[in-house]
N, CA, C and O of each residue as an XYZ file, in Angstrom:
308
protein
N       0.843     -1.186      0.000
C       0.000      0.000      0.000
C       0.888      1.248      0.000
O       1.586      1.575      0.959
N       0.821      1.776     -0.911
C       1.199      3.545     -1.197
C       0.924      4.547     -0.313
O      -0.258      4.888     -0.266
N       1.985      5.321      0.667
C       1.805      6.538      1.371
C       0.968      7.590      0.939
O       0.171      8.356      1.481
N       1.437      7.371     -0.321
C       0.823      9.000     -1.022
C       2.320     10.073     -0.758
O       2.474     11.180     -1.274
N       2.791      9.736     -0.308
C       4.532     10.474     -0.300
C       5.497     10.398     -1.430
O       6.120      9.385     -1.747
N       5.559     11.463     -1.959
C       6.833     11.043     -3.258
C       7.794     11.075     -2.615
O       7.774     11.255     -1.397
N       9.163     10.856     -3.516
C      10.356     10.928     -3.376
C      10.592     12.456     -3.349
O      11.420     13.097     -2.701
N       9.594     12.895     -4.272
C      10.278     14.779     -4.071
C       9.905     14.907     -2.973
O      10.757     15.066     -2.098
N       8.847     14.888     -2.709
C       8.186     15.429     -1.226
C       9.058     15.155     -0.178
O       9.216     16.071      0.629
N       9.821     13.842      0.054
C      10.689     13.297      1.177
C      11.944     14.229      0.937
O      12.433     14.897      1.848
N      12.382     14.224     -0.231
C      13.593     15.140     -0.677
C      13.204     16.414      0.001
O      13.534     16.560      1.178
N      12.588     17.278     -0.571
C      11.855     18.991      0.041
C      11.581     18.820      1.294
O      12.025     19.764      1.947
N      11.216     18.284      1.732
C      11.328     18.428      3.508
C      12.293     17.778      3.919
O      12.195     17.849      5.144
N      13.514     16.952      3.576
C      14.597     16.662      4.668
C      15.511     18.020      4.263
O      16.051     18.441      5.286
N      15.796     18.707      3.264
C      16.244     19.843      2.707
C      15.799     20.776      3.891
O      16.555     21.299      4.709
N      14.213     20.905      3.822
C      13.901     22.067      4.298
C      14.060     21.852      5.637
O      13.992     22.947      6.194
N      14.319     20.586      6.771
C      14.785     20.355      7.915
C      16.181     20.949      8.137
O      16.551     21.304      9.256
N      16.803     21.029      7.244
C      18.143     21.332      7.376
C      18.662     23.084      7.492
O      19.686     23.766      7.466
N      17.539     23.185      7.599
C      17.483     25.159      7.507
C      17.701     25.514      9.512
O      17.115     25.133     10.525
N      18.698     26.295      9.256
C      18.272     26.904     11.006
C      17.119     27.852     10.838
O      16.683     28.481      9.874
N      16.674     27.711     12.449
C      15.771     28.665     12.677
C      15.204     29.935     12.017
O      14.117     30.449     11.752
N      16.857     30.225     11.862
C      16.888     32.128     11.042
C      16.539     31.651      9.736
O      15.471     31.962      9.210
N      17.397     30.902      9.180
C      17.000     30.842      7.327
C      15.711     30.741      7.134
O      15.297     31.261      6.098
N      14.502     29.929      8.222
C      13.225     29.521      8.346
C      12.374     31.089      8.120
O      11.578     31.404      7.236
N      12.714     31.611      8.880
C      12.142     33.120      9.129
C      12.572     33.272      7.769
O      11.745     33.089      6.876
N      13.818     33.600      7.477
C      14.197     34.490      6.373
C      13.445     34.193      5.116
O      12.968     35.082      4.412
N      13.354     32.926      4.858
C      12.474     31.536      4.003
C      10.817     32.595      3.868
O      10.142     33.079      2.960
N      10.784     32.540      5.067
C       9.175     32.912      5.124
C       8.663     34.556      4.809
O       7.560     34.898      4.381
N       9.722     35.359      5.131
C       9.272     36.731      4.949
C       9.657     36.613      3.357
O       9.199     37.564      2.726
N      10.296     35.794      2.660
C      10.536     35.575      1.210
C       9.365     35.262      0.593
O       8.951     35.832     -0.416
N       8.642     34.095      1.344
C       7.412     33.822      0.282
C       6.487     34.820      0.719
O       5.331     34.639      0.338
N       6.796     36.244      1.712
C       5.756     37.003      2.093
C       5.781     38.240      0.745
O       5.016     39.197      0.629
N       6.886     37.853     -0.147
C       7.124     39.004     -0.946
C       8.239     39.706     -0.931
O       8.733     40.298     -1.890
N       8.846     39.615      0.703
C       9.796     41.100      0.902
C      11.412     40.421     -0.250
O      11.905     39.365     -0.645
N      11.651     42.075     -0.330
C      12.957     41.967     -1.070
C      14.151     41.692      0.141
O      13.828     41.677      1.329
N      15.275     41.521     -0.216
C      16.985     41.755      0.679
C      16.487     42.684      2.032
O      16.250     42.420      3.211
N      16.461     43.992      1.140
C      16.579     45.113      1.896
C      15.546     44.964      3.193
O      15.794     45.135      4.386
N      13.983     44.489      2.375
C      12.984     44.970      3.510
C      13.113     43.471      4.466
O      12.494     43.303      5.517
N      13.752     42.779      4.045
C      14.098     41.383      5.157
C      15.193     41.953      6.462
O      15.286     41.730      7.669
N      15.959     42.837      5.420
C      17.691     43.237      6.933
C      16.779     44.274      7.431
O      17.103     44.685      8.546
N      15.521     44.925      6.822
C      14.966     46.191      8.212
C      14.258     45.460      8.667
O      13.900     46.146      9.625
N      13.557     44.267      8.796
C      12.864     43.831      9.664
C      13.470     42.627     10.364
O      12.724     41.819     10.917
N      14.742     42.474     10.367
C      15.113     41.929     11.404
C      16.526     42.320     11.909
O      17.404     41.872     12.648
N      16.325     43.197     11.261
C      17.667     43.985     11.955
C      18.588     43.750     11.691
O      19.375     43.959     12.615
N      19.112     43.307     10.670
C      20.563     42.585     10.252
C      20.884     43.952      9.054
O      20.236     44.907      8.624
N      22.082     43.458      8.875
C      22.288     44.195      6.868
C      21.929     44.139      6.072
O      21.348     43.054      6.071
N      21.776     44.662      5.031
C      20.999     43.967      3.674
C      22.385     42.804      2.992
O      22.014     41.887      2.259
N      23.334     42.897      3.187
C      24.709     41.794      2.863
C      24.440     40.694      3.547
O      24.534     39.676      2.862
N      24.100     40.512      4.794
C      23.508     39.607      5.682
C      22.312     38.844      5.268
O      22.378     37.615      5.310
N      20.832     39.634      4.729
C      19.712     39.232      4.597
C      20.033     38.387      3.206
O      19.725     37.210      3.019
N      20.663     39.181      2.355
C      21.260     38.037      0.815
C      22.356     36.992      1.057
O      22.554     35.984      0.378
N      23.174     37.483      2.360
C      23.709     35.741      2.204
C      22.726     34.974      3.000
O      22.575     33.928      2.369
N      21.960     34.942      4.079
C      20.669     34.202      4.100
C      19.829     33.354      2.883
O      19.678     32.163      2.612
N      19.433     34.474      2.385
C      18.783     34.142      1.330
C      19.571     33.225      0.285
O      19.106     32.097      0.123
N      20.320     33.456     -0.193
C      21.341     32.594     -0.692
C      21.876     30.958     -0.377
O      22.108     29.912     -0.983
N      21.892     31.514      0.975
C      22.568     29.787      1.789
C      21.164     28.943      1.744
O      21.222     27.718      1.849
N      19.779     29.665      1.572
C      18.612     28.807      1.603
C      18.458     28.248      0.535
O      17.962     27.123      0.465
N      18.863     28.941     -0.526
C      18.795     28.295     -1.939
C      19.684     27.230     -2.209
O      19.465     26.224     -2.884
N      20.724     27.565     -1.600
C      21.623     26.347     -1.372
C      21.145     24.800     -0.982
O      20.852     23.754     -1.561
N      21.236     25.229      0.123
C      20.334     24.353      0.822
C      19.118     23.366      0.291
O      18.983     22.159      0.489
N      18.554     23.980     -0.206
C      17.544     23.743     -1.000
C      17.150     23.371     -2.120
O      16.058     23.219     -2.668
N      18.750     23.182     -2.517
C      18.527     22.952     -4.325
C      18.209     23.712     -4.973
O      18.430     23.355     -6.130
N      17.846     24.499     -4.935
C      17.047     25.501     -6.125
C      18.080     26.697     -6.643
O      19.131     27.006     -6.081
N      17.609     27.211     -7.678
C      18.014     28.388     -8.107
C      17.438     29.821     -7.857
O      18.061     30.863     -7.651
N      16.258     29.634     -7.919
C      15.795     30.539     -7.589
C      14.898     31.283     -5.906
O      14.751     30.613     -4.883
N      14.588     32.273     -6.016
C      13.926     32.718     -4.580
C      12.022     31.778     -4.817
O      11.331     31.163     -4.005
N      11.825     32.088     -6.180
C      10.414     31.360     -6.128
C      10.682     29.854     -5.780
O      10.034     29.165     -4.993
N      11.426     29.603     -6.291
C      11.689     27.499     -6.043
C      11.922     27.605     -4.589
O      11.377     26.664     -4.011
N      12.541     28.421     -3.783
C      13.083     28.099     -2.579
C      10.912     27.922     -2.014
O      10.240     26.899     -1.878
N      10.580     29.139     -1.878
C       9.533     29.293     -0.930
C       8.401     27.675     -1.360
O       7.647     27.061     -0.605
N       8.749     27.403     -2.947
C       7.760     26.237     -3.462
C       8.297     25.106     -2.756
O       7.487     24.365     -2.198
N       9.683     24.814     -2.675
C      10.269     23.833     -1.982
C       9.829     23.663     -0.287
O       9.626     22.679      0.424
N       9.798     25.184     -0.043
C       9.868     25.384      1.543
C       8.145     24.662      2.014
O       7.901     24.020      3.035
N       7.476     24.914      1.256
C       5.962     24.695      1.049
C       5.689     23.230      1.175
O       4.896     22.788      2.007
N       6.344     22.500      0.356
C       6.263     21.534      0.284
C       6.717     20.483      1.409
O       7.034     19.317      1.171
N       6.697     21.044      2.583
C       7.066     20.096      3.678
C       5.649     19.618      4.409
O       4.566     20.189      4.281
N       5.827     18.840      4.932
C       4.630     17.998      5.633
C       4.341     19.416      6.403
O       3.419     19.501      7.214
């Protein structure tokens, strides 16, 4: 009998387990829309800071892009 679980799905969430706390946030004010800038004023960091965030999530994540990250991020149980 079949989970109903793909292999991507298991893939996108052990990925997206692998995020600290902060990248999680950072992850999320991403699929809220905000750019670099309006991510380092709302949490107080740099905008050099908020893009290597953003960056190390994509990493992380496989993806290339900021839309794949938040679709990936989505895709967790």
């Amino acid at each position: 009998m079949r989970s109903g679980i793909s292999k991507a799905d298991v893939v996108a969430a052990t990925r997206t387990a692998m995020l600290t706390p902060r990248e999680a946030e950072v992850l999320a004010l991403v699929g809220k829309g905000m750019r670099n800038k309006e991510i380092a004023e709302k949490l107080g960091i740099s905008h050099q800071t908020a893009r290597t965030y953003v960056r190390d999530v994509r990493r992380k994540l496989g993806v290339r892009s900021r839309i794949s990250a938040v679709i990936t991020g989505l895709a967790r149980p």
